[in-house]
C-alpha positions in Angstrom: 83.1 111.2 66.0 82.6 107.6 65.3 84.6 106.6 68.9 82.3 109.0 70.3 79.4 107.4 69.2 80.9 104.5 70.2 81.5 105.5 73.6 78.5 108.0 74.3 77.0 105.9 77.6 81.4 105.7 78.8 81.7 109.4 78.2 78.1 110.8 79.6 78.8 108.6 82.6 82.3 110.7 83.1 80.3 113.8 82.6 78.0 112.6 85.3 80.6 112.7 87.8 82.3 115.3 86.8 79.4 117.5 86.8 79.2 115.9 91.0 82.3 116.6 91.8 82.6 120.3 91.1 78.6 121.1 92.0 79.7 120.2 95.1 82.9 122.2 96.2 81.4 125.5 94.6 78.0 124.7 96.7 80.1 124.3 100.2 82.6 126.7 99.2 79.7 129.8 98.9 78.0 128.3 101.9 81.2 128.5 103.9 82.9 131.5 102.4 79.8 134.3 102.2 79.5 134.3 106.2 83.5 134.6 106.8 83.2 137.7 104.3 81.0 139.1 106.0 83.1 138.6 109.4 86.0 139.8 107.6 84.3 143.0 106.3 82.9 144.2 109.6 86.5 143.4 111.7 89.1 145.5 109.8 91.9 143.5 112.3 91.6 140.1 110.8 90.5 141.0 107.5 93.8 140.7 106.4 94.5 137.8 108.7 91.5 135.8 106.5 92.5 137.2 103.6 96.0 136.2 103.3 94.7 133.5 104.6 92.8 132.2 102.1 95.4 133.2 99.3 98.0 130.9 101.1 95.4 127.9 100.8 94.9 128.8 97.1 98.6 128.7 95.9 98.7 124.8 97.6 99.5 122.5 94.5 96.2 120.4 94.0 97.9 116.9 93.1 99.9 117.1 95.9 96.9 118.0 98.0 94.8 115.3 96.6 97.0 112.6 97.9 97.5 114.2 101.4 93.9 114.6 102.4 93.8 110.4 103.1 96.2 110.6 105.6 94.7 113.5 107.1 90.8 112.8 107.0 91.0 109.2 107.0 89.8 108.2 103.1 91.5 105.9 100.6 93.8 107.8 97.9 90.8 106.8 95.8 88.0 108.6 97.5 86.6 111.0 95.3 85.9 113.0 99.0 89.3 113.9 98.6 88.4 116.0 95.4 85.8 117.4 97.1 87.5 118.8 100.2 90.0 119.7 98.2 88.1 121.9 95.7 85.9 123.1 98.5 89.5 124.4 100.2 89.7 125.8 96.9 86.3 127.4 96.1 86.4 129.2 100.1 89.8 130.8 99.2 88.4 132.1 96.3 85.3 133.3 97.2 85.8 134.8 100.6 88.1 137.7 98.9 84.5 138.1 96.6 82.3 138.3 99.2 84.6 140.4 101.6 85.0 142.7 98.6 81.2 142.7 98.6 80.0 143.1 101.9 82.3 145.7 102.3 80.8 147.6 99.6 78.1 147.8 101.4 77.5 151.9 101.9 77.4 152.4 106.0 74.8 155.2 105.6 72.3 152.1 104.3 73.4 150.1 107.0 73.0 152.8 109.7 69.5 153.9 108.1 68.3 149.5 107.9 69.4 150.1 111.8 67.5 153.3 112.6 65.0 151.2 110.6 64.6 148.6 113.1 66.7 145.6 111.7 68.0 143.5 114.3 71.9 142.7 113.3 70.8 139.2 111.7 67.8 140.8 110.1 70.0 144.0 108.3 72.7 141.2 107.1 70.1 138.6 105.8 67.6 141.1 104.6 69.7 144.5 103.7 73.6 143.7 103.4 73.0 140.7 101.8 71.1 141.7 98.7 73.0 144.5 98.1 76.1 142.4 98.1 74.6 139.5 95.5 75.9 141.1 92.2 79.7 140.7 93.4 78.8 137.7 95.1 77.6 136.4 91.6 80.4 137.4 90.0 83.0 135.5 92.5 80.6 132.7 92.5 81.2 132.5 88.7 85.0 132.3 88.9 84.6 129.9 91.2 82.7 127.7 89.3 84.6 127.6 86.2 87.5 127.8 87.8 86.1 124.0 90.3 85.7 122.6 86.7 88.9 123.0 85.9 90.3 121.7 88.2 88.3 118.7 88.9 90.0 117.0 85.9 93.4 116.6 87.4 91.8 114.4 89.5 91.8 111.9 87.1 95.9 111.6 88.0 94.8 109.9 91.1 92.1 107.8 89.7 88.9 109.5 90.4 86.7 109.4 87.1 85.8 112.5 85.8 86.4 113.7 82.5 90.0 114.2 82.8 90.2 110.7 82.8 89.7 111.1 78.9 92.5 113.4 79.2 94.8 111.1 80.9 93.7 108.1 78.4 93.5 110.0 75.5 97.7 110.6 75.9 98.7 107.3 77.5 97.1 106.2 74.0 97.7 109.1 71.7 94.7 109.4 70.9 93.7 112.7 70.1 89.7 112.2 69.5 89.4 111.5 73.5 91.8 114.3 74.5 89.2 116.9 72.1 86.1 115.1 73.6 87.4 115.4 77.1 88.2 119.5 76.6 84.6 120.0 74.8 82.8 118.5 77.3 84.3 120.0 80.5 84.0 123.5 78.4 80.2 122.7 77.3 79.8 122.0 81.7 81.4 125.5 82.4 79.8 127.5 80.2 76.4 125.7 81.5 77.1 126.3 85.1 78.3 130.4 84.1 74.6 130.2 82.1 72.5 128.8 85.4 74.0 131.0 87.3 73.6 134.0 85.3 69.8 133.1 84.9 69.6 132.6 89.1 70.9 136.0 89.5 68.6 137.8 87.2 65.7 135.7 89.0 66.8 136.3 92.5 68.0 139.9 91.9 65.7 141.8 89.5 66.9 144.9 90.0 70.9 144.2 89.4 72.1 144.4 85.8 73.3 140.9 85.0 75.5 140.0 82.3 75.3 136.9 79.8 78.4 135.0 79.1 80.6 135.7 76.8 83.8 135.4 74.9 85.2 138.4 77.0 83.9 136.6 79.9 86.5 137.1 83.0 85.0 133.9 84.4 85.3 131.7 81.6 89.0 133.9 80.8 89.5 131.9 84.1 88.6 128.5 83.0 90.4 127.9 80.0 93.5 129.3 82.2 93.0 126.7 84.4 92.2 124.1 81.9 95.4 125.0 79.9 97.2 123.5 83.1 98.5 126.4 85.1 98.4 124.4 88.4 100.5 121.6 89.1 
């Protein structure tokens, strides 16, 4: 406690840009993964094409990704883009199985009756498809997110500040007091993120039954996976 008290303005700093660099992937992986899902849930012949896909980008080892991406976009190994692209790769192939799960849902007799109704094909998937689709697009969006803040602290290995960098620190040092500090923190950002987005679904979708996090939490079952280093 007293090197955290110490170190408050080091450590809130770290949580700054930790809290960056995953809001950013999970925000550009929805954007770019909900429209794909719904391509892939209306074209039955590349569904599986995308689909496989996106769990072949997945399995890619993120260290090993991290320190590719310069030499293929251009940035220096340091470049915290490369944590962004690379989570963002991350966050689509994740979330485009979610939202082609949920479009897909979808009944057709609705669809066909928002067409008899007079929706025009962008109208029905903005206004009728989409809505219907939000609970299980929350409930991707939420492994994705805990699963982004995760992973953001093997970033650290490459020299990208985040929290992990407590992480690395703490065991170059032996220090277990940063190593704890490290794992709170990125634990106290996850379960914040699950909460906001919790609270956005019950305001944007009223009439779906949302769920509060918890210890049984599949999300959050997801994050401390991650965090407990299953990927490489």
């Amino acid at each position: 406690m007293t090197w955290f008290l110490d170190n408050v303005d080091y450590v809130w700093s770290l949580t700054l840009k930790h809290v960056w660099l995953s809001a950013v992937p999970i925000v550009l992986g929805f954007v770019i993964a909900v429209p794909i899902g719904w391509y892939a849930s209306r074209h039955r012949r590349t569904r599986g094409l995308i689909l496989s896909t996106g769990s072949v980008l997945y399995t890619l080892p993120s260290l090993p990704l991290f320190l590719i991406l310069p030499g293929i976009v251009g940035t220096s190994v340091l470049d915290p883009l490369n944590v962004i692209i690379a989570l963002t790769i991350y966050a689509v192939a994740i979330m485009v199985r979610s939202a082609t799960d949920a479009f897909a849902a979808v009944s057709p007799a609705v669809l066909d009756a928002a067409t008899a109704a007079g929706f025009a094909p962008a109208g029905r998937a903005f206004g009728v498809e989409l809505p219907l689709a939000g609970p299980v697009l929350l409930a991707g969006l939420r492994v994705v997110s805990v699963s982004t803040v995760s992973l953001v602290s093997i970033g650290a290995l490459i020299g990208v500040d985040n929290l992990g960098s407590l992480f690395t620190d703490g065991f170059r040092r032996d220090f277990q007091t940063e190593i704890v500090i490290g794992i709170i923190a990125t634990v106290v950002i996850a379960l914040v993120y699950d909460l906001l987005l919790v609270l956005v679904g019950r305001l944007l979708m009223p009439w779906a039954k949302a769920q509060t996090p918890d210890h049984d939490n599949p999300p959050l079952r997801q994050f401390f996976h991650r965090l407990s280093g299953a990927r490489p």
